[in-house]
N, CA, C and O of each residue as an XYZ file, in Angstrom:
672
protein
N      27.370      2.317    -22.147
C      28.614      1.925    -21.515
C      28.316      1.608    -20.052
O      27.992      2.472    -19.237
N      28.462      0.181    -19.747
C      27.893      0.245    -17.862
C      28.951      0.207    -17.194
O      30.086      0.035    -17.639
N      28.641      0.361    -16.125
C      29.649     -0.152    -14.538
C      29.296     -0.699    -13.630
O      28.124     -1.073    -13.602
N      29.667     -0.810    -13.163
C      29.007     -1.841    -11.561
C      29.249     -0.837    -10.263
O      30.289     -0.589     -9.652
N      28.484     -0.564    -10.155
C      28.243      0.121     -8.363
C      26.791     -0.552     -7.660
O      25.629     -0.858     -7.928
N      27.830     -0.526     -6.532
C      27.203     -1.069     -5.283
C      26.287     -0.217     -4.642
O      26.768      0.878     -4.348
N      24.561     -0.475     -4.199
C      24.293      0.121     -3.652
C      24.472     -0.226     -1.989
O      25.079     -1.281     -1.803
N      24.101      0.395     -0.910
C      23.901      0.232      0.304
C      22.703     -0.335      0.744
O      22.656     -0.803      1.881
N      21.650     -0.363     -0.050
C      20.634     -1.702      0.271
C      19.914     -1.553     -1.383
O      20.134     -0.785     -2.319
N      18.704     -3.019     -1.119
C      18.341     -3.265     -2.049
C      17.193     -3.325     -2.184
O      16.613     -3.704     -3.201
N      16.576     -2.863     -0.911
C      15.292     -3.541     -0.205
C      14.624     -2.581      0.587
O      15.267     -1.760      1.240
N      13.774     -2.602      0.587
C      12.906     -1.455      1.251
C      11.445     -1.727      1.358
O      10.855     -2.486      0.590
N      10.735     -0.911      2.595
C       9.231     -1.421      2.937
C       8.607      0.245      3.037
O       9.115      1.356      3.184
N       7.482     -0.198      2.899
C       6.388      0.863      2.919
C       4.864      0.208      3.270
O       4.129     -0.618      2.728
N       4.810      1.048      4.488
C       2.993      0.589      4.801
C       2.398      1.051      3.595
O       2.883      1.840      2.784
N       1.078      0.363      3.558
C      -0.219      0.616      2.534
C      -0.759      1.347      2.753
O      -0.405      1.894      3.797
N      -1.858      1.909      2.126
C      -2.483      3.616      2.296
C      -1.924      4.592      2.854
O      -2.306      5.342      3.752
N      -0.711      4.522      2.087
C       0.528      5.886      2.905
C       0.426      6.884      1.428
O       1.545      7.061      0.948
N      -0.450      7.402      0.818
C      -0.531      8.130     -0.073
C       0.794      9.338     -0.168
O       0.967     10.238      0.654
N       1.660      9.068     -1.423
C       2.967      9.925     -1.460
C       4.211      9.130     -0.501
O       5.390      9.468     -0.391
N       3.801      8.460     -0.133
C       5.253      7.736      1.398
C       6.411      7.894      0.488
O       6.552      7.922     -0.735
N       7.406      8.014      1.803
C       8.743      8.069      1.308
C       9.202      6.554      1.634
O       8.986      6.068      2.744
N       9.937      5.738      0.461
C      10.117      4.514      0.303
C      11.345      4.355      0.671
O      11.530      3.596      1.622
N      12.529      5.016      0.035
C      13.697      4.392      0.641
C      14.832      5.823     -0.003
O      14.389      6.966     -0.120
N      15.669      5.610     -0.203
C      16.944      5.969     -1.190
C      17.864      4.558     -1.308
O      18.178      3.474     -0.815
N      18.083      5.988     -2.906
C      19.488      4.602     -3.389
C      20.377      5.534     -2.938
O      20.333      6.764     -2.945
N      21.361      4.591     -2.462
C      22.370      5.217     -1.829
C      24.071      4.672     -2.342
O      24.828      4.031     -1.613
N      24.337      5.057     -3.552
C      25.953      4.160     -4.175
C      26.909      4.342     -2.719
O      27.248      5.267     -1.981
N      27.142      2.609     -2.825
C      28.377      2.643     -1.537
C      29.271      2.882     -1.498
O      30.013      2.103     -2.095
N      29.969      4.127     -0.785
C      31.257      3.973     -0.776
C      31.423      5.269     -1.493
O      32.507      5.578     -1.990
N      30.075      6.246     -1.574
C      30.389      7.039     -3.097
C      30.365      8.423     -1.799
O      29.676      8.365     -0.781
N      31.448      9.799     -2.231
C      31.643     10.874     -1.402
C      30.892     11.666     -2.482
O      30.385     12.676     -1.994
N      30.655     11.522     -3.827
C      30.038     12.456     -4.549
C      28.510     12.558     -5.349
O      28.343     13.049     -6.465
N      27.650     12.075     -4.637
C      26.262     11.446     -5.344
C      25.574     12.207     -5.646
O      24.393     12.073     -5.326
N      26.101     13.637     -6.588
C      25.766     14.479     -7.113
C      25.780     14.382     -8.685
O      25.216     14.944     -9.623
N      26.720     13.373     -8.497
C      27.622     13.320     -9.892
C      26.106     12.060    -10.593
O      26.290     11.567    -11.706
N      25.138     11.802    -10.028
C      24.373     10.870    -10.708
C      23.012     10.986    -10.802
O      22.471     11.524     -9.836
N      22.020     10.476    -12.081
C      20.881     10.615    -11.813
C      20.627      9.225    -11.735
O      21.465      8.324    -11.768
N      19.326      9.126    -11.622
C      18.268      7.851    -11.240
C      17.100      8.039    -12.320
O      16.773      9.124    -12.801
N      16.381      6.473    -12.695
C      15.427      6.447    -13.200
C      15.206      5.143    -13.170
O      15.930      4.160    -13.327
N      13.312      5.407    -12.786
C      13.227      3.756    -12.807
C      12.554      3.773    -13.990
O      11.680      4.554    -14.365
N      13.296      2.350    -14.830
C      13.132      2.015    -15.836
C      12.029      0.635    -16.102
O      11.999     -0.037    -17.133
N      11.551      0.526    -15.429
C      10.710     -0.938    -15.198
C      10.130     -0.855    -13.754
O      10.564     -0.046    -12.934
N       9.040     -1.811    -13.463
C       8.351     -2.235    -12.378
C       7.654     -3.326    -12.480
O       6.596     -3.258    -13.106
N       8.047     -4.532    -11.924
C       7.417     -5.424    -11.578
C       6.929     -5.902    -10.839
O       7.619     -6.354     -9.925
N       5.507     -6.078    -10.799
C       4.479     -6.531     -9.988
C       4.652     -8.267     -8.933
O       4.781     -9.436     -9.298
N       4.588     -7.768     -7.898
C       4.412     -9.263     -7.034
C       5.386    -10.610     -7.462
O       5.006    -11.778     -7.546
N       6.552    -10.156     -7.668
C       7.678    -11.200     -8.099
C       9.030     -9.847     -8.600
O       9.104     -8.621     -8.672
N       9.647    -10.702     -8.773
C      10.859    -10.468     -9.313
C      11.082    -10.363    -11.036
O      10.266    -10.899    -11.786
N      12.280     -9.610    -11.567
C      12.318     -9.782    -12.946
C      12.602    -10.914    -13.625
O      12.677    -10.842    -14.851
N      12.785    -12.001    -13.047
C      13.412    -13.034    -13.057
C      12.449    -14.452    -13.191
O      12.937    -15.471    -13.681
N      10.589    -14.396    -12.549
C      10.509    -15.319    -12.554
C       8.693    -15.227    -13.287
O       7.764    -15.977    -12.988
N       8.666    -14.136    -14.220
C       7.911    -13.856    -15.466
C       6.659    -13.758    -14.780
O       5.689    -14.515    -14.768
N       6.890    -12.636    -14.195
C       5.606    -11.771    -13.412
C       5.354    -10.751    -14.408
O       6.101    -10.031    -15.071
N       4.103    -10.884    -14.334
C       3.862     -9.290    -15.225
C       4.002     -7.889    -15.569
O       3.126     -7.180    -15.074
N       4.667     -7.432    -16.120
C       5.462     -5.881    -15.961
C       4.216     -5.398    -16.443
O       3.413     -5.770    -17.298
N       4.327     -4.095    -15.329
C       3.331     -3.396    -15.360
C       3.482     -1.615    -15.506
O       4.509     -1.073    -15.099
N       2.809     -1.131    -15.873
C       3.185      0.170    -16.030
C       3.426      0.945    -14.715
O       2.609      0.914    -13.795
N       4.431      1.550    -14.671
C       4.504      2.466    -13.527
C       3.589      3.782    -12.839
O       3.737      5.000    -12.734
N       2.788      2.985    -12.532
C       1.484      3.783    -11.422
C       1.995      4.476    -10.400
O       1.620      5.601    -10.071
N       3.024      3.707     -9.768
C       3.230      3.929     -8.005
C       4.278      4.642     -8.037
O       3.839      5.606     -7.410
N       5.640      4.996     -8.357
C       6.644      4.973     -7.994
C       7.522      6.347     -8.714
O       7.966      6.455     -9.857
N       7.570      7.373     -7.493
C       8.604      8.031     -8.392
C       9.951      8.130     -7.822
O      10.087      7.811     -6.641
N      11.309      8.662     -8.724
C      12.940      8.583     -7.746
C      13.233     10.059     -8.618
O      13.174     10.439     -9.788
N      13.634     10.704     -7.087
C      14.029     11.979     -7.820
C      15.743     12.104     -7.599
O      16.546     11.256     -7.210
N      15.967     13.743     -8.083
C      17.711     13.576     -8.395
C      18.435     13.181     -7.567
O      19.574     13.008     -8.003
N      18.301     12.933     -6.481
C      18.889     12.550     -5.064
C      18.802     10.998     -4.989
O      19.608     10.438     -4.246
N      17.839     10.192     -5.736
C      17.859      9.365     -5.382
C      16.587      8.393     -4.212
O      16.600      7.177     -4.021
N      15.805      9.202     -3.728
C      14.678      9.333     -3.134
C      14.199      9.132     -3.643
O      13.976     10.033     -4.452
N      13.274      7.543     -3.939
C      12.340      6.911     -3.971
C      11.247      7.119     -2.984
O      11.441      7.278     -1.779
N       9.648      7.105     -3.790
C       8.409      7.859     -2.967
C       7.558      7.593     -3.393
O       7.729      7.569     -4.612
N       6.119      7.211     -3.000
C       5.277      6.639     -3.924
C       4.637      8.220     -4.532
O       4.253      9.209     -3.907
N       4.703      8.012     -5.646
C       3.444      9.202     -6.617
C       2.572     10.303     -5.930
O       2.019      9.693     -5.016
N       2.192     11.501     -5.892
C       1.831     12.260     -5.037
C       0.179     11.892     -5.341
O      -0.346     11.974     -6.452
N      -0.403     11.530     -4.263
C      -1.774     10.818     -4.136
C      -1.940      9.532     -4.083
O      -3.000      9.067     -3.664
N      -0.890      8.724     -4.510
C      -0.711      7.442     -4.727
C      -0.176      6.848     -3.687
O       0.951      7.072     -3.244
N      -1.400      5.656     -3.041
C      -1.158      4.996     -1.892
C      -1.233      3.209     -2.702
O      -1.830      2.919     -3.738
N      -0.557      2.433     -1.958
C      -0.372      1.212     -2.128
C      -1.824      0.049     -1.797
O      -2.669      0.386     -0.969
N      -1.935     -1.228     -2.518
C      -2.784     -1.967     -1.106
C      -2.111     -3.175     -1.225
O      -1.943     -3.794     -2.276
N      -1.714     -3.504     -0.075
C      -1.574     -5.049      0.115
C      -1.954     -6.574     -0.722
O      -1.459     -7.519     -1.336
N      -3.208     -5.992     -0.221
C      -4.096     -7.010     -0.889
C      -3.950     -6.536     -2.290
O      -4.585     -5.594     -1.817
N      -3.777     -6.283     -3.372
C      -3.800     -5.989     -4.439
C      -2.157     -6.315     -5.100
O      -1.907     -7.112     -6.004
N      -1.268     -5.538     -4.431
C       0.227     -6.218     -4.969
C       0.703     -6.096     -3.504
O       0.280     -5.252     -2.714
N       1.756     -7.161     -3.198
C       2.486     -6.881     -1.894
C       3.862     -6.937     -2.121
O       4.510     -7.183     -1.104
N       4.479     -6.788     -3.107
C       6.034     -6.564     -3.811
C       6.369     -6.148     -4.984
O       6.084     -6.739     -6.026
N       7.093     -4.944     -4.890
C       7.102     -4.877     -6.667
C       8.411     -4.635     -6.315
O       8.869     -4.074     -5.320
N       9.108     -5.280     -7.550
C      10.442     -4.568     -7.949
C      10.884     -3.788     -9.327
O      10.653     -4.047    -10.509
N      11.421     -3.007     -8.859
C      12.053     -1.348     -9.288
C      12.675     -1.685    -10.191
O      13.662     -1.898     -9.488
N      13.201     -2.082    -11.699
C      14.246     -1.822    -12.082
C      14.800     -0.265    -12.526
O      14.141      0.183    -13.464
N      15.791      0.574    -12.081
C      16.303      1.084    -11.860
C      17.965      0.971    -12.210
O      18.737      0.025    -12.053
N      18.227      2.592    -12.851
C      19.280      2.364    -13.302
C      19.809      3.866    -12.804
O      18.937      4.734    -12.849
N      20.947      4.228    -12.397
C      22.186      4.909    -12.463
C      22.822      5.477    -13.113
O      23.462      4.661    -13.775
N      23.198      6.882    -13.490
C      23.736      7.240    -14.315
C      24.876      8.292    -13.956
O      24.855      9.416    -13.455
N      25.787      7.529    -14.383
C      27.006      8.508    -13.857
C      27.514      9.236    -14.896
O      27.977      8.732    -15.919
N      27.431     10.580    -14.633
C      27.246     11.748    -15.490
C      29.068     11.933    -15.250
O      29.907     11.688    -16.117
N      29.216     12.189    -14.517
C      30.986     12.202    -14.493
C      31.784     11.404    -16.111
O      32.553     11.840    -16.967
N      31.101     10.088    -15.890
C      32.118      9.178    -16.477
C      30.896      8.439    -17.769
O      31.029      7.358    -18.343
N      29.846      9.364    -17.918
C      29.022      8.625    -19.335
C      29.166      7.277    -18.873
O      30.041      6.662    -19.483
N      28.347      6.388    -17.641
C      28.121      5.424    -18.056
C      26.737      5.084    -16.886
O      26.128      5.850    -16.140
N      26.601      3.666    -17.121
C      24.926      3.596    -16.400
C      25.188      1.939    -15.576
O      25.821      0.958    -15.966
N      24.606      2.116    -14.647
C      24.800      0.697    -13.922
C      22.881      0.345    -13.312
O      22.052      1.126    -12.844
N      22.809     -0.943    -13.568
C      21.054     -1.340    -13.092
C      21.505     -2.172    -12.190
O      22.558     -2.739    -11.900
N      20.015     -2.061    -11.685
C      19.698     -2.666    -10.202
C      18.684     -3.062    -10.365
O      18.099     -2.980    -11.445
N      18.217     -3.592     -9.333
C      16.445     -4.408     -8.989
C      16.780     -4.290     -7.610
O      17.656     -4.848     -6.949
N      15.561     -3.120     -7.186
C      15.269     -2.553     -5.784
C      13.796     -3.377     -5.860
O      12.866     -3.312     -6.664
N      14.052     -4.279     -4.495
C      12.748     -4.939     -3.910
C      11.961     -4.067     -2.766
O      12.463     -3.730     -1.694
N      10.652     -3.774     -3.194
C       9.431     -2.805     -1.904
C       8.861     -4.186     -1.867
O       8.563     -5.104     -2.631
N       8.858     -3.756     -0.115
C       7.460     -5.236      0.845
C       6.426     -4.194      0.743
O       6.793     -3.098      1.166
N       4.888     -4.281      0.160
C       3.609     -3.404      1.048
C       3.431     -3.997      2.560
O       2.946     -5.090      2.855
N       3.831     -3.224      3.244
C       3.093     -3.926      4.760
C       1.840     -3.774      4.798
O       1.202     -2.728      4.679
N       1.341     -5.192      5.026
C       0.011     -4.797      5.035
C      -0.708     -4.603      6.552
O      -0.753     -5.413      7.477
N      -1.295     -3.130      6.462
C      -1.967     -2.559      7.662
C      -3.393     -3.189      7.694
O      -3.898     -3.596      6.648
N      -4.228     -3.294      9.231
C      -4.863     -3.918      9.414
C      -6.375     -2.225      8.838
O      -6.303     -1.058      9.221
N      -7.274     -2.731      8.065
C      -8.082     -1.608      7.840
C      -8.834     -1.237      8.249
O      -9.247     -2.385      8.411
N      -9.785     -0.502      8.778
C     -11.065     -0.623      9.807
C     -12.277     -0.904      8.134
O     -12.504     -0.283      7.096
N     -12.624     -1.881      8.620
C     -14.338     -2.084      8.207
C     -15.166     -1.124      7.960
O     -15.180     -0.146      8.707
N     -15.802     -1.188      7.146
C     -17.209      0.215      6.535
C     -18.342     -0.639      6.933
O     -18.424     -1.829      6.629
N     -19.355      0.117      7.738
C     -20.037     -0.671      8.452
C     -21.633      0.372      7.383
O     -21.397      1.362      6.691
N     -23.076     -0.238      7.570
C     -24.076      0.421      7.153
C     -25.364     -0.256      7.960
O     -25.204     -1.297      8.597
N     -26.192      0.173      7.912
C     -27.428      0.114      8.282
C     -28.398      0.500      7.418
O     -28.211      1.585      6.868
N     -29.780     -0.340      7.044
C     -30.418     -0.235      6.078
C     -31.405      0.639      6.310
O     -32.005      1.210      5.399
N     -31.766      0.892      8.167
C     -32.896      1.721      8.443
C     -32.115      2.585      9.010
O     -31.065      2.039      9.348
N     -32.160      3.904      9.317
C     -31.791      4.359     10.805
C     -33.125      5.006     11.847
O     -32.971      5.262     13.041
N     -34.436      5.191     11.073
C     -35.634      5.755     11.346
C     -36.392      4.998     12.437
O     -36.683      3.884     12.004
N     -36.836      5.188     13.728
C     -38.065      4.482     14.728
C     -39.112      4.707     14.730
O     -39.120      5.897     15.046
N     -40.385      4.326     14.558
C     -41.581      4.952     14.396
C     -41.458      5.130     16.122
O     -41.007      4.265     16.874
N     -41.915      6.312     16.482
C     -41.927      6.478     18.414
C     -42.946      5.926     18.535
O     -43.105      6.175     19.730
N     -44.164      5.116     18.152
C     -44.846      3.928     18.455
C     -44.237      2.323     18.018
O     -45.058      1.416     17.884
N     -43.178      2.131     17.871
C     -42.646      1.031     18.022
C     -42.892      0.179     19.106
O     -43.276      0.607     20.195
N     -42.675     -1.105     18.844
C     -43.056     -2.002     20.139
C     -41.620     -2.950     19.819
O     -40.816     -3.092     18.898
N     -41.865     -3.505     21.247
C     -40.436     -4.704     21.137
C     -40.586     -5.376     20.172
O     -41.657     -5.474     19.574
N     -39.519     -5.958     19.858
C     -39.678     -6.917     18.351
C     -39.572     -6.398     17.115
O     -39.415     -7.221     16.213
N     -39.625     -4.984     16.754
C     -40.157     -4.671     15.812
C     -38.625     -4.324     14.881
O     -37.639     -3.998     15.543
N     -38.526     -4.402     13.587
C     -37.464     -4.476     12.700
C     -37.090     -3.074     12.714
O     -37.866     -2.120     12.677
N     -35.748     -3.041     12.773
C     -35.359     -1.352     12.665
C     -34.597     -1.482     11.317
O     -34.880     -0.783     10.344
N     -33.653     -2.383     11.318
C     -32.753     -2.450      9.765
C     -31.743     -3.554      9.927
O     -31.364     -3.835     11.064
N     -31.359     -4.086      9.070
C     -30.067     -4.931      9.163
C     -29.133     -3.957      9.101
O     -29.288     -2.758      8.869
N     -27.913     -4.722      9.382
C     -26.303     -4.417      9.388
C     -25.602     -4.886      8.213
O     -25.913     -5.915      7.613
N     -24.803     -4.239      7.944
C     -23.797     -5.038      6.992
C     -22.683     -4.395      7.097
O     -22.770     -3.204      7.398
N     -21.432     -4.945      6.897
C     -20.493     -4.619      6.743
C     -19.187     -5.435      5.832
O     -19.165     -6.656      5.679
N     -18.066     -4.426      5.246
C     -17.024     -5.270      4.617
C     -15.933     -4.877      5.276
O     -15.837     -3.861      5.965
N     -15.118     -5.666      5.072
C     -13.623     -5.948      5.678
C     -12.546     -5.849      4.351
O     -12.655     -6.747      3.516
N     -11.832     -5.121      4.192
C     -11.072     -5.038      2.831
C     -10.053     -6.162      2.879
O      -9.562     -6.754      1.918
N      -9.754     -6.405      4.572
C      -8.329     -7.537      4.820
C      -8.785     -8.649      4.963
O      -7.984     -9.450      5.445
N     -10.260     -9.217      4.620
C     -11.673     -9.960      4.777
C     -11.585    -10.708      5.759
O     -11.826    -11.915      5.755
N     -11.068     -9.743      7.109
C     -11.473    -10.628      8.543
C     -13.011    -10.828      8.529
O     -13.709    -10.557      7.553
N     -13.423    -11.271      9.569
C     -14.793    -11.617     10.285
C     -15.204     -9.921     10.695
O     -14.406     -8.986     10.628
N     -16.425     -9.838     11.060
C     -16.885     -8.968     11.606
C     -17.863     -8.861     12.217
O     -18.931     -9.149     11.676
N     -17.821     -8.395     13.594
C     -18.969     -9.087     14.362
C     -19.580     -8.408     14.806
O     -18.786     -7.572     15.238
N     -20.955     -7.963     15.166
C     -21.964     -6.532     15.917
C     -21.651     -6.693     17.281
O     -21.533     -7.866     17.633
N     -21.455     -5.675     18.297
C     -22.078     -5.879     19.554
C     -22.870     -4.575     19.594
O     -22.804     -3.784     18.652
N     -23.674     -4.324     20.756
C     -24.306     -2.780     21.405
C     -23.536     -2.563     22.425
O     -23.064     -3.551     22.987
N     -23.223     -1.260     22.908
C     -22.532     -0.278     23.539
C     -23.530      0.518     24.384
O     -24.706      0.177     24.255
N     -23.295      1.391     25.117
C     -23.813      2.646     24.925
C     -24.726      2.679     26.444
O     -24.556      1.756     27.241
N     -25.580      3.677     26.725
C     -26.534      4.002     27.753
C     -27.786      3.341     27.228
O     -28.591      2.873     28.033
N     -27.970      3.283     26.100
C     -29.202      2.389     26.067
C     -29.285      1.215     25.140
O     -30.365      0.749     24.776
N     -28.300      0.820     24.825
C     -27.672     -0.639     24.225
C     -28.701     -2.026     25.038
O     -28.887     -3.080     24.429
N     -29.151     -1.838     26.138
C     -30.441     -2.871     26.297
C     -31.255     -2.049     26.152
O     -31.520     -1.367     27.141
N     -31.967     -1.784     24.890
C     -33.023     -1.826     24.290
C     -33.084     -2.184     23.275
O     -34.201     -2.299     22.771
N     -31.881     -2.527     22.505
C     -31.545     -3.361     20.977
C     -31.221     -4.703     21.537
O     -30.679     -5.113     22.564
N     -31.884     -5.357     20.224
C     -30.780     -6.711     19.978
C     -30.654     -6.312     18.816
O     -31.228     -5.444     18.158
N     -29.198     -7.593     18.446
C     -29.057     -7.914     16.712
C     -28.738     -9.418     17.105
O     -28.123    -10.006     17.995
N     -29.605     -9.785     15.783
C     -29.723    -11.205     15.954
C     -28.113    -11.112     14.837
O     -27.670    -10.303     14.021
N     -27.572    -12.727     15.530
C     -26.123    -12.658     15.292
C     -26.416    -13.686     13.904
O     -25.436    -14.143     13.316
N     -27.886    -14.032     13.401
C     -27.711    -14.694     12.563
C     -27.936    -13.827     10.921
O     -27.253    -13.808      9.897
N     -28.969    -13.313     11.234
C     -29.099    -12.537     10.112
C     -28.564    -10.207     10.442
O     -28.922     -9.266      9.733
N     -27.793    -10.175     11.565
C     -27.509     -9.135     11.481
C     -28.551     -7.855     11.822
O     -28.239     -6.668     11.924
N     -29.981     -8.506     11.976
C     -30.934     -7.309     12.162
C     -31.081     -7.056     13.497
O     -31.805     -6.134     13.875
């Protein structure tokens, strides 16, 4: 048996690698008694809407408890790069009056900028080293796949180079 209630938004954001974040609440408008209802999300769709035959996906991320408090999963952090919208379908249940009203709650992932994992292939000097001599390349990845570039730092940063072509 449905009804139509209004929520107070529809839409909600959450940064990425917020493991557990609190996402939003549903909030029925206009309602003095939001005791009288539970929540459950009944669907999740990945990077689109229900509407324009995105792939429904199993619910990994997302839990809504009796209040209505939407939160991502306890350990469960988001990535950007991987999905950057899912929508909630979600439904209402008004225990007062036996009946159920759905929605489609839209999450943005904001996507946060990540720091880079950087490595080195040597870290060892023979203390008879001479100038010139190979210590290790660099490498590094970027998860948000900016550029990434070496410099030296430090009190004794002129005594290295890295060649900017191959990283050593």
């Amino acid at each position: 048996n449905g009804f139509s209630r209004l929520l107070e938004t529809s839409s909600f954001q959450v940064n990425e690698n917020s493991p557990g974040a609190i996402v939003g609440s549903v909030i029925v408008e206009n309602d003095t008694t939001p005791s009288q209802y539970e929540f459950f999300i009944q669907r999740v769709y990945a990077d689109g809407s229900h509407s324009d035959g995105v792939v429904i996906v199993d619910n990994l991320w997302f839990d809504i408890s009796s209040n209505g408090e939407i939160s991502l999963k306890p350990g469960v952090s988001l990535d950007a790069e991987e999905y950057s919208t899912f929508t909630l379908r979600v439904y209402v249940v008004d225990n007062s009056k036996d009946q159920i009203s759905q929605h489609y709650l839209n999450v943005s992932v904001n996507n946060i900028n990540e720091a880079p994992t950087f490595s080195l292939s040597n870290r060892i000097v023979d203390e008879t080293a001479t100038a010139g001599t190979l210590i290790g390349a660099l490498a590094s990845t970027d998860a948000d796949g900016d550029e990434v570039e070496f410099s030296l730092s430090g009190q004794d940063a002129d005594m290295f180079v890295i060649d900017s072509e191959t990283n050593e």
